[in-house]
N, CA, C and O atoms as a GROMACS GRO file, in nm:
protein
  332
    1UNK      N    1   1.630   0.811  -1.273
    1UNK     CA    2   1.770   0.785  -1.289
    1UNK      C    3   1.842   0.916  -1.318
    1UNK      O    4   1.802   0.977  -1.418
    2UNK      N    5   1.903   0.948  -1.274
    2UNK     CA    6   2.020   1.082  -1.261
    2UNK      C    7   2.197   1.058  -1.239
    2UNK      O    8   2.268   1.095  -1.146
    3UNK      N    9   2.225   0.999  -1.338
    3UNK     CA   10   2.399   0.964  -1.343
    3UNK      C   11   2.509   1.076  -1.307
    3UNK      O   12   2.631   1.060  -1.299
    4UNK      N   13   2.429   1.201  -1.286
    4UNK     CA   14   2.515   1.325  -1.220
    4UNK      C   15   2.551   1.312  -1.110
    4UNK      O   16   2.663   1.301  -1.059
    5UNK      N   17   2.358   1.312  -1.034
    5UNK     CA   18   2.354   1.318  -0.888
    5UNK      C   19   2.285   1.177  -0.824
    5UNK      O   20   2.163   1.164  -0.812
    6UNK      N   21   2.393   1.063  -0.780
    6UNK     CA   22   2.354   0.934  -0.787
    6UNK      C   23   2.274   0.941  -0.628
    6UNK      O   24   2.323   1.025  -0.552
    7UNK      N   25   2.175   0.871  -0.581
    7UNK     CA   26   2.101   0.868  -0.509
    7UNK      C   27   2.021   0.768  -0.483
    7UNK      O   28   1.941   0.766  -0.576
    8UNK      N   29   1.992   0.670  -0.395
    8UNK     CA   30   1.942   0.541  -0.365
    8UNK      C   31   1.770   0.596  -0.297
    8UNK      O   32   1.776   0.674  -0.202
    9UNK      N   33   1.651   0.561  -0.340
    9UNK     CA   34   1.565   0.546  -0.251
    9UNK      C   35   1.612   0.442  -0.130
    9UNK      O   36   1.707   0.364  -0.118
   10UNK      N   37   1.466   0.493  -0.018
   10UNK     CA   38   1.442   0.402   0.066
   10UNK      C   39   1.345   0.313   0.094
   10UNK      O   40   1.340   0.216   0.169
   11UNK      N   41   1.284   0.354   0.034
   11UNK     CA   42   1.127   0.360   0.011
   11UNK      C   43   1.066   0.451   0.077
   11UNK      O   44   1.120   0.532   0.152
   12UNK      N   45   0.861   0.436   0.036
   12UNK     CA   46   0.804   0.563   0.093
   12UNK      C   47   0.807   0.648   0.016
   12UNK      O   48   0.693   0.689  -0.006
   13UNK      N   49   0.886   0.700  -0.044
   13UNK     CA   50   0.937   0.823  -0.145
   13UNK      C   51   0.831   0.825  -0.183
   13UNK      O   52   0.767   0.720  -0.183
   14UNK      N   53   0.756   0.982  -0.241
   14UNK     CA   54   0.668   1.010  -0.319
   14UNK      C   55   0.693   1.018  -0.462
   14UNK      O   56   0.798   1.078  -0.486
   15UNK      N   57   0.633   0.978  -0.561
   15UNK     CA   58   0.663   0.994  -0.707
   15UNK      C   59   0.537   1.126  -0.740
   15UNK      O   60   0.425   1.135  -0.690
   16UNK      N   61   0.615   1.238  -0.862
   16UNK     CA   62   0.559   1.305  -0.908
   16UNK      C   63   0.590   1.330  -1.068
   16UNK      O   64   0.689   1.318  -1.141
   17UNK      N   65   0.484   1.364  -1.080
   17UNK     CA   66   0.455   1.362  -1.226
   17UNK      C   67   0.366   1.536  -1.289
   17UNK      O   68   0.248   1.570  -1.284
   18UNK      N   69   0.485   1.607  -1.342
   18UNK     CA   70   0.399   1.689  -1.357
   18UNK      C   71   0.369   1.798  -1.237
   18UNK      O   72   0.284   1.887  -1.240
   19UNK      N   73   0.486   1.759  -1.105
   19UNK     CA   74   0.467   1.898  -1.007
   19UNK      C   75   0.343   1.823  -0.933
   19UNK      O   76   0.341   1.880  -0.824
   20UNK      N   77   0.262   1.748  -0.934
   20UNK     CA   78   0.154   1.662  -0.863
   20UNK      C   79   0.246   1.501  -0.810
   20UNK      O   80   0.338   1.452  -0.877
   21UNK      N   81   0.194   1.443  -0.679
   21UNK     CA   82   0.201   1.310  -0.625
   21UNK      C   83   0.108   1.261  -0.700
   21UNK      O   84  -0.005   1.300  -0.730
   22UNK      N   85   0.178   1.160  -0.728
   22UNK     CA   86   0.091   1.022  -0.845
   22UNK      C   87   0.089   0.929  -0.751
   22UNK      O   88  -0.024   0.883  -0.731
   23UNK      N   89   0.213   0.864  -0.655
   23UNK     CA   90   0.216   0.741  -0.665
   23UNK      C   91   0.349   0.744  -0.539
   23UNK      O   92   0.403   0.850  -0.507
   24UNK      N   93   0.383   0.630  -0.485
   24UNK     CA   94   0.471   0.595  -0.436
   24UNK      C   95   0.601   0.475  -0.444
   24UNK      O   96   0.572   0.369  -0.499
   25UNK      N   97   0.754   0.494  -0.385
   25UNK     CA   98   0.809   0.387  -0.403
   25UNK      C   99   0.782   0.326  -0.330
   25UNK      O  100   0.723   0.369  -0.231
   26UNK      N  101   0.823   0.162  -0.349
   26UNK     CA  102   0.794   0.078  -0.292
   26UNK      C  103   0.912   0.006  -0.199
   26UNK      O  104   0.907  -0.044  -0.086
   27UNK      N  105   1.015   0.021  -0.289
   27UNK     CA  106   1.204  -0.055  -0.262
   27UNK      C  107   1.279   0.031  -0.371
   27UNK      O  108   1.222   0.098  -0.457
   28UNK      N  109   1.400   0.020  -0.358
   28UNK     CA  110   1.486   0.075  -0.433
   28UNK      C  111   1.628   0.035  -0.416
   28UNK      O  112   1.666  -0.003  -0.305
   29UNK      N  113   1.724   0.044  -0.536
   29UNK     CA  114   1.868   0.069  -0.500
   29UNK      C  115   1.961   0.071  -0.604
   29UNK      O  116   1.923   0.053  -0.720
   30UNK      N  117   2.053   0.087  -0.582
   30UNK     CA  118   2.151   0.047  -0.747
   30UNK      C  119   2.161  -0.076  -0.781
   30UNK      O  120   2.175  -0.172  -0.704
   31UNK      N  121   2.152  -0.078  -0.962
   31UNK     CA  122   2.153  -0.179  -0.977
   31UNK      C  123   2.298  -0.174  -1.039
   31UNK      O  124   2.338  -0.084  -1.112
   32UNK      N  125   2.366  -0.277  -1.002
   32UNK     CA  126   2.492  -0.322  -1.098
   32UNK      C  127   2.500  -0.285  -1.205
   32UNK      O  128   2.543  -0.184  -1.260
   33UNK      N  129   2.436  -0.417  -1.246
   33UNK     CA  130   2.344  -0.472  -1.393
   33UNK      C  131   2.390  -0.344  -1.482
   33UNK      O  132   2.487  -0.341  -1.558
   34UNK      N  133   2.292  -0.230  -1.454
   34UNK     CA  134   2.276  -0.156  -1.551
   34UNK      C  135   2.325  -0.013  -1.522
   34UNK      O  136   2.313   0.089  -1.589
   35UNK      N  137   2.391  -0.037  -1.387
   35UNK     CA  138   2.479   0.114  -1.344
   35UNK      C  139   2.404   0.261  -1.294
   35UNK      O  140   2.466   0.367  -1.287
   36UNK      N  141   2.278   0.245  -1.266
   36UNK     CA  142   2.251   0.294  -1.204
   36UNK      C  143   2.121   0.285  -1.101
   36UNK      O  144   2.079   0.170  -1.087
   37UNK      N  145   2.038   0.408  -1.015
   37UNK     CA  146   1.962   0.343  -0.897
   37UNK      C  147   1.841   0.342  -0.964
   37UNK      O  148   1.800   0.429  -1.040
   38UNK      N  149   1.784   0.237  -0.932
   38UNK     CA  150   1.634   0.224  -0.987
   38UNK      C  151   1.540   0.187  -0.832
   38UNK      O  152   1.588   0.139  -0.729
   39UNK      N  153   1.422   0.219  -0.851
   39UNK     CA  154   1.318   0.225  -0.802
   39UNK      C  155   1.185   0.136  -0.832
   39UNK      O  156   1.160   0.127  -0.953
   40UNK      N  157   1.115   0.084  -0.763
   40UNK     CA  158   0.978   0.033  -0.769
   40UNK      C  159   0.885   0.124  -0.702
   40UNK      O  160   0.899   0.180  -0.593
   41UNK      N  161   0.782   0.131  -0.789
   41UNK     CA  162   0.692   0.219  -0.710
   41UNK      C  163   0.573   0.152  -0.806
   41UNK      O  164   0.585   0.053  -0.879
   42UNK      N  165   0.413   0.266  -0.778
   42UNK     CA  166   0.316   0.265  -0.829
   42UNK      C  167   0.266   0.340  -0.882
   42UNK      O  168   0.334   0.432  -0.838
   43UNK      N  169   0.200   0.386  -0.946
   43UNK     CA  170   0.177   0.520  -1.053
   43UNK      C  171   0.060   0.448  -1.143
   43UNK      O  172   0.070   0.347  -1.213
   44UNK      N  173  -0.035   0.518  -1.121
   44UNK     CA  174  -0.140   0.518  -1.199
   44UNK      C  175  -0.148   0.476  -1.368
   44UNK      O  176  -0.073   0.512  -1.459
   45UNK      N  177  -0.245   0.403  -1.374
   45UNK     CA  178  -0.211   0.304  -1.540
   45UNK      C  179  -0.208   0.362  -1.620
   45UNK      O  180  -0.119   0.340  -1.702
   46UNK      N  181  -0.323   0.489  -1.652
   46UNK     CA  182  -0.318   0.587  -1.749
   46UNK      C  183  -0.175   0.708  -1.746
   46UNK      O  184  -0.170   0.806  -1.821
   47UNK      N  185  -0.046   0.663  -1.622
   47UNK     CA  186   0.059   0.731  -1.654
   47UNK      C  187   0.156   0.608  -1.690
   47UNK      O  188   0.269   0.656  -1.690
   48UNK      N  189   0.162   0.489  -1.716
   48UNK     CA  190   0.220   0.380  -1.688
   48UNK      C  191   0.214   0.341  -1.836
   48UNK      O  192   0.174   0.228  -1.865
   49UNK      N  193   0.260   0.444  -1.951
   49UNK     CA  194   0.229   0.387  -2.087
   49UNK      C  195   0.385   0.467  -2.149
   49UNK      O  196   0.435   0.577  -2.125
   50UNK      N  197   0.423   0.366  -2.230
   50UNK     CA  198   0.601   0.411  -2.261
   50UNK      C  199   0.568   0.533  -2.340
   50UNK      O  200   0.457   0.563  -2.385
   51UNK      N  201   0.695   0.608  -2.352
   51UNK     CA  202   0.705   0.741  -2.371
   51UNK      C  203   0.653   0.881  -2.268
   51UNK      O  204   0.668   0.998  -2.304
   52UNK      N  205   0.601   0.846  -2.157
   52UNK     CA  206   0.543   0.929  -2.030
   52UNK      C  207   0.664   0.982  -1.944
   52UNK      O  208   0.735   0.928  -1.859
   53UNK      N  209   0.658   1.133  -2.009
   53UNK     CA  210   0.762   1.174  -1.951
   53UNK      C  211   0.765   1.286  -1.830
   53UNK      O  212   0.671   1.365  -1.842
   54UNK      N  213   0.836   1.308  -1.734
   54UNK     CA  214   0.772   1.426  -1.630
   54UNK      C  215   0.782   1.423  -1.481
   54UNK      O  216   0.773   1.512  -1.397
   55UNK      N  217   0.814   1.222  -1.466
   55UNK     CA  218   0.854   1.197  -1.338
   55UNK      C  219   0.934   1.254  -1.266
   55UNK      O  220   0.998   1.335  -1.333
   56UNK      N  221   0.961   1.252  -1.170
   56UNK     CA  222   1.024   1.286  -1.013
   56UNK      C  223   1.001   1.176  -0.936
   56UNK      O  224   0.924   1.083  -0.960
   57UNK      N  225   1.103   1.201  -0.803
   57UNK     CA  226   1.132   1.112  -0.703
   57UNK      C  227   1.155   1.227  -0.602
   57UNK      O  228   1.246   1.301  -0.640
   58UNK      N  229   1.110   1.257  -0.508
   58UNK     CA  230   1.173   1.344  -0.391
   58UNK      C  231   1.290   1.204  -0.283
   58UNK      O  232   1.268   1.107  -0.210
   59UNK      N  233   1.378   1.259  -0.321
   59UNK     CA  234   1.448   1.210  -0.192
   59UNK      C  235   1.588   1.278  -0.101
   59UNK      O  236   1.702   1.306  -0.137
   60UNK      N  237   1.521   1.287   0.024
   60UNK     CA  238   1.593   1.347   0.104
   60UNK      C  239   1.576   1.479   0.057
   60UNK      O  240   1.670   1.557   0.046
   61UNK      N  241   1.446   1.509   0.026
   61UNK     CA  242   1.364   1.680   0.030
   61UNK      C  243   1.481   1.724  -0.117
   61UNK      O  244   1.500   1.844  -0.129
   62UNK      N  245   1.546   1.640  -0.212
   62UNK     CA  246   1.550   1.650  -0.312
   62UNK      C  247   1.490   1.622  -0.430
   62UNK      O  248   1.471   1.501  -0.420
   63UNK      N  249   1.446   1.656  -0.536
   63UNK     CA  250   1.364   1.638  -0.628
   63UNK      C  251   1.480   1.539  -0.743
   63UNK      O  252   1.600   1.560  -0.728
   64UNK      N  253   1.449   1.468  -0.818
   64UNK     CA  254   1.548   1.392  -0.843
   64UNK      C  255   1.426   1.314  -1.001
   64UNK      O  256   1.322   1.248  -0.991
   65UNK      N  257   1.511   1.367  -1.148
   65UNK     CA  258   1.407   1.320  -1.240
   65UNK      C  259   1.440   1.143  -1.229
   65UNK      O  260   1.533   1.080  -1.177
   66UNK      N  261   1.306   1.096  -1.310
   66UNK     CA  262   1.299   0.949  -1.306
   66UNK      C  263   1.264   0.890  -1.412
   66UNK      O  264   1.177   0.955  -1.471
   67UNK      N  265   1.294   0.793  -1.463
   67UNK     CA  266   1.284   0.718  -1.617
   67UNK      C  267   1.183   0.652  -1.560
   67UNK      O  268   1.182   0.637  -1.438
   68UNK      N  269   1.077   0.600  -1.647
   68UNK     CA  270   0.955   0.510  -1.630
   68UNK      C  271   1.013   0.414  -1.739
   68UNK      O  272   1.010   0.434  -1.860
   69UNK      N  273   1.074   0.292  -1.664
   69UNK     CA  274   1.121   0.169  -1.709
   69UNK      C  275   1.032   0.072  -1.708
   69UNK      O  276   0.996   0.017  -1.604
   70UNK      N  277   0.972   0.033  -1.868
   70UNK     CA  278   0.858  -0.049  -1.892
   70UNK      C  279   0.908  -0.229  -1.916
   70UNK      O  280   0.833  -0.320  -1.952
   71UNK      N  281   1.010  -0.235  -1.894
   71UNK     CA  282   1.135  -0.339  -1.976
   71UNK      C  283   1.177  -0.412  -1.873
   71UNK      O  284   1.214  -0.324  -1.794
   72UNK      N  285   1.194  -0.504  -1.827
   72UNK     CA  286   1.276  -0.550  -1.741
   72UNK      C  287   1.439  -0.499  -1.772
   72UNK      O  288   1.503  -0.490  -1.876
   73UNK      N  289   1.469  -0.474  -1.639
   73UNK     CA  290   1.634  -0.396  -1.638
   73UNK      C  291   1.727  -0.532  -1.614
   73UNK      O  292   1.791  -0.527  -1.509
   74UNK      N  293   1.744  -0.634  -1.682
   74UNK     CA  294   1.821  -0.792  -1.647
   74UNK      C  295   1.902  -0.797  -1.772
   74UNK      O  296   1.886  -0.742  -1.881
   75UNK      N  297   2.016  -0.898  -1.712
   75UNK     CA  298   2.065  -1.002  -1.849
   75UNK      C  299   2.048  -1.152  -1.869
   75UNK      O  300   2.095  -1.258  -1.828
   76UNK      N  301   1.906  -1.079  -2.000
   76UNK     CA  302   1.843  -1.232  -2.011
   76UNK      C  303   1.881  -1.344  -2.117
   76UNK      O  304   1.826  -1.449  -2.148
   77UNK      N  305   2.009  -1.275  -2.166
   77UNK     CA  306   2.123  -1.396  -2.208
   77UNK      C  307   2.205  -1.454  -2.109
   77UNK      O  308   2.272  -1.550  -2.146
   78UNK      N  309   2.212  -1.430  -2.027
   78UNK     CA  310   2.332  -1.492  -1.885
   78UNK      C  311   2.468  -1.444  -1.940
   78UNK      O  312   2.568  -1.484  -1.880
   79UNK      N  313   2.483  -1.370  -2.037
   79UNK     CA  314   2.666  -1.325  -2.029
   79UNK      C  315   2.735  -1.292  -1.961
   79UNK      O  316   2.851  -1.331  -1.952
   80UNK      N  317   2.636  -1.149  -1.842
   80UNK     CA  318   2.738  -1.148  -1.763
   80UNK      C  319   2.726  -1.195  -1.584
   80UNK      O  320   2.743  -1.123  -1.485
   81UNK      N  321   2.688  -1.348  -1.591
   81UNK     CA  322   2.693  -1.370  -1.517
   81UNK      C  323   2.839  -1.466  -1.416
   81UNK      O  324   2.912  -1.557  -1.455
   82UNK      N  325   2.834  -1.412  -1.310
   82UNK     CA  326   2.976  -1.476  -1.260
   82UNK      C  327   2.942  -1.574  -1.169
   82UNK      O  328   2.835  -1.560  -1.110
   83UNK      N  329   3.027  -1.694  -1.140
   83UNK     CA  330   3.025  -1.761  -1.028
   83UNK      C  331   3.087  -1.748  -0.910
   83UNK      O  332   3.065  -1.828  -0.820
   0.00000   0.00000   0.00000
């Protein structure tokens, strides 16, 4: 997530950790919800533990840092939901 330089995967994207490929996305895009673009990907379990910091996203041969979101990103009170 980068609120400077906003940027949507496509998937494919490589994830790095540390200047090394860990892992890949899977889907991506902005979310409303929470205002900015998030990503699905895969990344190895022993990097997949909260507080793991170091990610990257290359996209579009840009390097782009990434939050490792362990939480579901929802509103699981329904407040702001519209009809």
């Amino acid at each position: 997530m980068d609120k400077t330089r906003p940027a949507d995967v496509i998937g494919d994207e490589p994830v790095f950790h540390d200047g090394k490929v860990v892992g890949w996305i899977t889907s991506g895009g902005y979310a409303h919800y929470s205002g900015v673009s998030l990503a699905l990907g895969y990344v190895p379990a022993e990097l997949a533990k909260a507080g793991t910091t170091g990610f990257e996203i290359e996209i579009i041969g840009n390097m782009r840092p990434a939050t490792l979101q362990l939480e579901p990103v929802l509103d699981p009170s329904g407040s702001r939901m519209r009809a």
